[in-house]
C-alpha positions in Angstrom: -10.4 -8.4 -13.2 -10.3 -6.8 -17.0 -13.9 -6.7 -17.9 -12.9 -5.0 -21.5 -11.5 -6.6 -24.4 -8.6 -4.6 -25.5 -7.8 -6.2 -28.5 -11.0 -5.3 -30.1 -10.5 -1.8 -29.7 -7.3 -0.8 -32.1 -5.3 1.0 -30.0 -2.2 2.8 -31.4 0.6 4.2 -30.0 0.1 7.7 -28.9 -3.6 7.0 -27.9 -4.8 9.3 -25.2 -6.7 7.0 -22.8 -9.5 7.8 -19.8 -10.6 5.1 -17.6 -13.6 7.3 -16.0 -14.4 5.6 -12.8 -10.9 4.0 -12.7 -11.1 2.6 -9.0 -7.6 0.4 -7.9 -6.4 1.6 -12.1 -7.0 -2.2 -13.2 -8.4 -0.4 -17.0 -6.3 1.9 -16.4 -2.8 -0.6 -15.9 -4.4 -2.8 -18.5 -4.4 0.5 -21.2 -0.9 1.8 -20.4 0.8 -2.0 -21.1 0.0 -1.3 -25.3 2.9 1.1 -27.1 3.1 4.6 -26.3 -0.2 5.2 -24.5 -1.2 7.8 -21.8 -3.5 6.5 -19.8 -5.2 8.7 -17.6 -7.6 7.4 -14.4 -10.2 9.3 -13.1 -12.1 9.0 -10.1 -14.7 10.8 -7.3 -12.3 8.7 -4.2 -9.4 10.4 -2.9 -8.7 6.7 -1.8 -9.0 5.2 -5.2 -6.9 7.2 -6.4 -4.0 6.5 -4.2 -4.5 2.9 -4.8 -4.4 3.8 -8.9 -1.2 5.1 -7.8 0.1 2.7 -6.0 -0.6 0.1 -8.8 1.2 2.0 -11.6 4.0 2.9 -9.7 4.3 -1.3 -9.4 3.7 -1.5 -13.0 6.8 1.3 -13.2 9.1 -0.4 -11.2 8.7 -3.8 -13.0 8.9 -2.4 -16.6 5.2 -3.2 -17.4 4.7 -0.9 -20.5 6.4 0.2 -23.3 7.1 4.1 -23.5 4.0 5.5 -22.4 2.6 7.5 -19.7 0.2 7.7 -17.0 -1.8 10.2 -15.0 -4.5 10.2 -12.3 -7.2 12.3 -11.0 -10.0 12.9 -8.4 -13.2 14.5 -10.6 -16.5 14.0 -11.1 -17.7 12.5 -14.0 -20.8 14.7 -14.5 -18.4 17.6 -15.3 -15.0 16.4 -16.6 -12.2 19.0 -16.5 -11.1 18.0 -20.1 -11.4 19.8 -24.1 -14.2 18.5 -26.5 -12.7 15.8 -28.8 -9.7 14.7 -26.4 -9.4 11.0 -25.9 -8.8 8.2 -28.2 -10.4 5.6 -26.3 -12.8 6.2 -23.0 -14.0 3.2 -20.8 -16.5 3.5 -18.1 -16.4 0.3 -16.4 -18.8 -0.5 -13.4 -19.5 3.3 -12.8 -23.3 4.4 -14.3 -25.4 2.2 -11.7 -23.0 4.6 -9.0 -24.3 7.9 -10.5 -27.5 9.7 -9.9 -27.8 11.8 -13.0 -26.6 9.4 -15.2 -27.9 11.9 -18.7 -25.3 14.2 -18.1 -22.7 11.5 -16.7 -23.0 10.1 -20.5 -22.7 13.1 -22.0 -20.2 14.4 -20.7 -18.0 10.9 -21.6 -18.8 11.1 -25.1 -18.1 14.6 -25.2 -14.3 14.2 -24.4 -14.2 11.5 -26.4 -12.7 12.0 -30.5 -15.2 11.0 -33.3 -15.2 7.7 -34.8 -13.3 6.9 -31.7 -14.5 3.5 -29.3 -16.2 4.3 -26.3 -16.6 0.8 -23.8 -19.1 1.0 -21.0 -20.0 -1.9 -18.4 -22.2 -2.0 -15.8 -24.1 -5.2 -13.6 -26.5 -6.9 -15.8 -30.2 -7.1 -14.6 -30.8 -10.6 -13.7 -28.0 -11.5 -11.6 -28.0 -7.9 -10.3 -31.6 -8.1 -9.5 -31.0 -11.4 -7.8 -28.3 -9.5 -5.5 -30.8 -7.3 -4.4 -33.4 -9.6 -3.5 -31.1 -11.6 -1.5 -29.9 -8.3 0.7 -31.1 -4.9 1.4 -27.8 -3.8 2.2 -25.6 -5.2 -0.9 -26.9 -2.1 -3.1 -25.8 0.1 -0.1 -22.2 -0.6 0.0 -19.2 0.7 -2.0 -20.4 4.1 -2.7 -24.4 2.0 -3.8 -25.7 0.7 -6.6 -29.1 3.2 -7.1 -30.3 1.2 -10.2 -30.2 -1.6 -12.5 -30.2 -1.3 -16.1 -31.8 -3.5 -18.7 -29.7 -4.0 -22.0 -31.8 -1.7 -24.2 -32.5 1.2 -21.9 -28.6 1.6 -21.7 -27.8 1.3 -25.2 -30.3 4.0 -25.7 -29.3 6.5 -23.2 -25.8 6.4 -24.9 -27.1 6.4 -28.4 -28.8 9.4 -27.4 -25.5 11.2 -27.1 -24.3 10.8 -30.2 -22.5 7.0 -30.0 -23.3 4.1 -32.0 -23.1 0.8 -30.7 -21.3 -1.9 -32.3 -20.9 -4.9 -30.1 -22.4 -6.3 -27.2 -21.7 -9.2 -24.5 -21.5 -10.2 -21.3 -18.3 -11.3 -18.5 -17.4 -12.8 -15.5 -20.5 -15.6 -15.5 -18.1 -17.0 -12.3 -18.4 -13.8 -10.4 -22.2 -14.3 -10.2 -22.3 -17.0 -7.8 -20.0 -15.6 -5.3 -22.1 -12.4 -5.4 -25.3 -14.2 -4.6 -23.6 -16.0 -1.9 -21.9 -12.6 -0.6 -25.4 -11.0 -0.2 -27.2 -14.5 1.3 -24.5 -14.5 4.3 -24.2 -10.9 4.3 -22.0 -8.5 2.4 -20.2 -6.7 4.8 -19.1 -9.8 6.8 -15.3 -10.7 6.2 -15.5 -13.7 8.2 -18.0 -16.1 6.1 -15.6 -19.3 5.2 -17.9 -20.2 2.0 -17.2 -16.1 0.4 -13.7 -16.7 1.8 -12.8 -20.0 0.1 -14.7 -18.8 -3.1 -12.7 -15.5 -3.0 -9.4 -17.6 -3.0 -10.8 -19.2 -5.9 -11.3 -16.4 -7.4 -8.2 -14.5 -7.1 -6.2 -18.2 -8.6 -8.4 -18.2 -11.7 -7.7 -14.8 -12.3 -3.9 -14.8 -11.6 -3.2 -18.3 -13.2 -6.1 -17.8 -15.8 -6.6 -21.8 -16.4 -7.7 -23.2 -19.6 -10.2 -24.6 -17.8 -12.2 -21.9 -16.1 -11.4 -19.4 -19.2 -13.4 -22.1 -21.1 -16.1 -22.2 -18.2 -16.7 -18.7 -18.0 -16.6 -18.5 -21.7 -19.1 -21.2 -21.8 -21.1 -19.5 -19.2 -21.1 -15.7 -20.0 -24.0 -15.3 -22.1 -26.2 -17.2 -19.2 -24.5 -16.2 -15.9 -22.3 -12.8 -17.0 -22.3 -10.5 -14.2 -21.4 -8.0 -16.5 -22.9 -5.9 -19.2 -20.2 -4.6 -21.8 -21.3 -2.5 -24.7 -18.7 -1.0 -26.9 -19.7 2.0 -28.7 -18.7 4.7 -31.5 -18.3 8.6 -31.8 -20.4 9.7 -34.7 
């Protein structure tokens, strides 16, 4: 699932792209489909990485970009092997609630990142985060764990701290909510659970068929139910 809105963000060709965090590369696929970009994924998981790989490869073989390139990497995000000023464009997507010293993790993104250049982070929002929590001990445990939950303002400050500006702010996936709360409530490292199951398969259709009529739901829904926190941010 994209959580960021690309078309917001003015890309151009020859942008120099990071998706910090990248995961399976779905930022980091979604980047390298606009002209002439180089989208770079970066990521702590060996494993991740040779997912990334595998999914650009795919998007390779079936023509899905137009002249760019892409590159991957295993770092950590505290202390990113890149110059001052490099990127066009950095997204952090589902990554800060991961890291435990999250002041220098958002330095150190804003740092490679070129002045009055966008900078897009996302991370859980609190209340159906907090919900997930309640409803299982071991939900914030799995995939790497979730050590904390941010509130709106206290993230917006830590990045403003570094020298970013915010300039838009809003929420995603309200449908995802659900099947996390009932993920954690029959237990979220069980794979055989026929509710999570069938709600999974609904899941995966609305994002490969993208219906009118759950785009309009989640649309509808997002500022109540959004699972996500997105704030897009600017270099000084």
């Amino acid at each position: 699932m994209i959580t960021v809105d690309f078309h917001r963000l003015g890309i151009k060709p020859g942008y120099k792209v990071l998706d910090i965090g990248c995961g399976p590369a779905r930022h980091t696929c979604a980047a390298y489909r606009f002209e002439k970009i180089t989208a770079i994924g970066a990521d702590l998981s060996f494993n991740d990485i040779k997912e990334a790989r595998i999914q650009l490869d795919y998007h390779d073989m079936i023509g899905e970009h137009k002249g760019g390139a892409w590159g991957l990497l295993v770092t950590d995000i505290t202390c990113l092997p890149f110059k001052d000023n490099y990127f066009d464009l950095v997204i952090c997507s589902e990554v800060m609630e991961h890291i435990p010293d999250e002041k220098n993790a958002a330095k150190e993104i804003v740092r490679v990142l070129k002045p009055k250049h966008n900078l897009v982070v996302s991370v859980p929002r609190y209340y159906p985060e907090r919900i997930c929590w309640a409803l299982s001990d071991a939900y914030h445990n799995v995939n790497q764990g979730h050590i904390r939950i941010y509130k709106k303002q206290p993230l917006i400050d830590l990045f403003e701290s570094t020298g970013v500006k915010r300039w838009r702010t809003n929420y995603a996936h309200a449908l995802h909510s659900p099947f996390w709360w009932l993920k954690c409530l029959m237990g979220p490292e069980k794979d055989d659970s026929l509710p999570v199951n069938l709600y999974h398969r609904f899941l995966t259709w609305d994002i490969m068929e993208q219906p009118w009529i759950t785009r309009f739901l989640d649309h509808l829904l997002n500022p109540v139910l959004g699972k996500s926190l997105v704030l897009y941010l600017k270099k000084k």
